[in-house]
N, C-alpha and C positions, 0 to 999 in steps of 0.2 A: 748510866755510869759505864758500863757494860761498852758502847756507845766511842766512848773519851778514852778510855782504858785501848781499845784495838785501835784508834785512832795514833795514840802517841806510840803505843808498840810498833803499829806501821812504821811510822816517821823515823823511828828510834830503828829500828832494823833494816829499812827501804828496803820490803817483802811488798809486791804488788798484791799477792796472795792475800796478804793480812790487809792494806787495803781497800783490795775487795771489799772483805768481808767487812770492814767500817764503815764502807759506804752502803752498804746491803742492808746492815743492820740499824745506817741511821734511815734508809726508806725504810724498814720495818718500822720504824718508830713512829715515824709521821705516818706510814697509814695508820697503825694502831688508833691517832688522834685521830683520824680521820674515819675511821669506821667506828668507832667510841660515838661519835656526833651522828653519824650515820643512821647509826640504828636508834638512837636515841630518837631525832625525827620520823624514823619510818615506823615507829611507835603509837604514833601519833595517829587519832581516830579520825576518820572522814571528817571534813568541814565544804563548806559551800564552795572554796574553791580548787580544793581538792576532794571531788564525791567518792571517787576509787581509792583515797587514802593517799599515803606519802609511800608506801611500799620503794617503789621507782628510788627514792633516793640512795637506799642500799649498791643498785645496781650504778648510778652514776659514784658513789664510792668506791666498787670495786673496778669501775673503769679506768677512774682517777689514781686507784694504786696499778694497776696494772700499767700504766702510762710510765708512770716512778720509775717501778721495777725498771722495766725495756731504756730507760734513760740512762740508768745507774748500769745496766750493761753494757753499754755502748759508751760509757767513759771508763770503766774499766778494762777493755776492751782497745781503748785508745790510750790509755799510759799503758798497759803491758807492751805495746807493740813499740810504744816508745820507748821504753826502759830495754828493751831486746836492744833497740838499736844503738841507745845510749850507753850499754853492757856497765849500767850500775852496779854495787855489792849488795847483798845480801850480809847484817851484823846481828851480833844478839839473837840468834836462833833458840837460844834454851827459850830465852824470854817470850817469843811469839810461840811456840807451841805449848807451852803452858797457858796461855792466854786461849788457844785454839780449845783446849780441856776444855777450859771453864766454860766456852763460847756453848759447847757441845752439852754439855749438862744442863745448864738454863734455860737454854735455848728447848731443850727435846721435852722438859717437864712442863714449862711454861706452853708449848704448840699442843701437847698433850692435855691438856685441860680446855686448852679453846675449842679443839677439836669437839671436842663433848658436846661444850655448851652449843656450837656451830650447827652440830645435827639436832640437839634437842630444840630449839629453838629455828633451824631451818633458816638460818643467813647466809647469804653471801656474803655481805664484807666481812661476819666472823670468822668466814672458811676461806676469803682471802686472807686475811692477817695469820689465820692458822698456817696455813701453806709460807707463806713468808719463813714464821719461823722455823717449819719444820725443814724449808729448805736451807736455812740459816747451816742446821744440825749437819746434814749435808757436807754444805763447803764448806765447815768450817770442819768436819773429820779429815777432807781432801787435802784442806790445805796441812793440817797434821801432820797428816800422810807427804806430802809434797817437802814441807820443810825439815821433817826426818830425814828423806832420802837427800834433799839438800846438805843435811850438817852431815850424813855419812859420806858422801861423795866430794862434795863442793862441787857440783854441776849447778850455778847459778840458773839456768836457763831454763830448770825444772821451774821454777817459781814463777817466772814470765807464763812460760806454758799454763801452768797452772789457772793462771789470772785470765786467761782467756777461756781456759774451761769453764771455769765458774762465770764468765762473761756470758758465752753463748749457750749457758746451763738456767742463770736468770732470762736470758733473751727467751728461753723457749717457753718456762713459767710463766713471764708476762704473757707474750700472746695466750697463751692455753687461757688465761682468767682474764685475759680483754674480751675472748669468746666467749666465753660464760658469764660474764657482766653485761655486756653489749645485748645478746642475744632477748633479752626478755626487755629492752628497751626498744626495740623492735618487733613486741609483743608477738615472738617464735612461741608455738605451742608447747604444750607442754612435753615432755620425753613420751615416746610411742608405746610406752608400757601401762603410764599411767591411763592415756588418751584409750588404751583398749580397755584396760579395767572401768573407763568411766562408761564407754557402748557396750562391755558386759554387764552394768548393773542396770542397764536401760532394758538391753533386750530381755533380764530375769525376768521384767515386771509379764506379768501375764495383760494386761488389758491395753498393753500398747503394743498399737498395730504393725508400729518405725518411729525414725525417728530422723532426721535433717540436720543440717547445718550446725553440728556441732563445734564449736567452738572452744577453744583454750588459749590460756598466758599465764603469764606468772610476773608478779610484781612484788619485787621483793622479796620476802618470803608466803607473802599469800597468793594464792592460785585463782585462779578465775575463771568458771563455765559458765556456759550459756549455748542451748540446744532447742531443737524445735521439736516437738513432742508430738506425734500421730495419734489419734484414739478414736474407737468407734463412734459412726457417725450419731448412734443411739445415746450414747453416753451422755448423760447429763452437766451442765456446768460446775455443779459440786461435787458431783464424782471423777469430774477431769482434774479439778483443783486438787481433791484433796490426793490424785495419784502424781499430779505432778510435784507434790507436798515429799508424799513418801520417797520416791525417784529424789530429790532433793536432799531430803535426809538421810538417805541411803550413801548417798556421796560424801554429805559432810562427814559421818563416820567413816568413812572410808581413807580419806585426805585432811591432814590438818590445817588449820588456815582456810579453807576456801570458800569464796563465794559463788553459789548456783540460780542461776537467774534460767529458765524454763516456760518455753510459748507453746500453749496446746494448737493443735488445729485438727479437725474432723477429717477422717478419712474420708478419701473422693469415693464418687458415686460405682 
């Protein structure tokens, strides 16, 4: 509703500003539907043709909305510069800044709950759709701001400007969460913090000697190791097993979500 409402106030005031912001808030909308199904699928427990799970579908949603975003600013982007040139009016200003209120209130309570559930739960497309709207809150304060100094002045040309702001203000959102979507679909390890927490709970163990080829990704919201484990050459098969057990469990409490898969091998001679 929300949606239809900035849309006809756009049309109704011909504010690029306002605009924007209906086309901003209608890509918020469809990704919301799109990360809705997203994580509904990546919910979804391993099966024979997916043994790793569906995690991955997460990050091709957040691709998929980061695409959106970077679209919707580059036509925003392109009628402000034409509305510059065409030196349209700007009418009904009380009406689009009250509209910018409401935009700003829904918007900042509604991003503030996803937020939550985004880290509780460790999604991507929740914390793209989060960011959507928190940046919604954003320009839709800007453009506030924007079409007050318009109704005090009548410099029309703040509103264009504006439109561009908030143009090149989505354009850098999307890229920032096309990189953070993309990158685990490219199975990039995991952040350098965790990766040494995971060789610090390696080296605690006492009966291992090193350790190799450790390995990290993250799909979706679940995380994925696999490392090559060193232990004396004396060390029996059951006693390798069950350190590479403990070492194992030791991570899962440490990290949620994650799967630890661990290859012993006898120290050399």
């Amino acid at each position: 509703m929300l949606v239809l409402i900035k849309g006809f106030v756009g049309l109704l005031t011909g504010s690029i500003s306002i605009l924007a912001e209906c086309i901003h808030s209608a890509v918020d909308l469809v990704a919301a539907v799109i990360a809705y199904l997203a994580v509904r699928v990546a919910d979804q427990p391993p099966d024979e043709a997916h043994t790793y799970g569906h995690g991955k579908y997460e990050n091709i949603s957040g691709a998929v909305e980061a695409f959106l975003i970077i679209v919707a600013a580059l036509y925003i982007g392109y009628e402000a510069v034409s509305r510059i040139v065409n030196k349209t009016a700007v009418e009904q200003l009380g009406v689009g800044m009250g509209i910018m209120v409401l935009s700003c209130i829904v918007n900042f309570l509604v991003s503030e709950l996803l937020f939550r559930v985004a880290e509780k739960v460790d999604s991507i497309a929740l914390e793209a759709d989060a960011q959507h709207l928190r940046l919604d809150v954003y320009t839709s304060l800007g453009v506030f701001l924007g079409l007050l100094f318009v109704y005090l002045t009548g410099a029309v040309i703040i509103d264009r400007l504006l439109g561009l702001v908030v143009a090149l203000w989505i354009a850098w959102i999307g890229i920032q969460l096309s990189r953070k979507a993309v990158g685990p679909l490219l199975d990039l390890q995991l952040p350098a913090a965790e990766v040494e927490r995971i060789a610090t709970i390696i080296d605690s163990q006492p009966n291992v000697v090193g350790f190799h080829k450790l390995r990290t990704r993250k799909s979706g919201h679940q995380r994925h190791v696999d490392v090559h484990l060193v232990v004396p050459k004396c060390m029996s098969l059951t006693e390798a097993h069950n350190l590479a057990e403990e070492i194992e469990d030791k991570i899962r409490a440490e990290f949620d979500n994650v799967f630890v898969l661990t290859h012993v091998e006898p120290e050399d001679e």
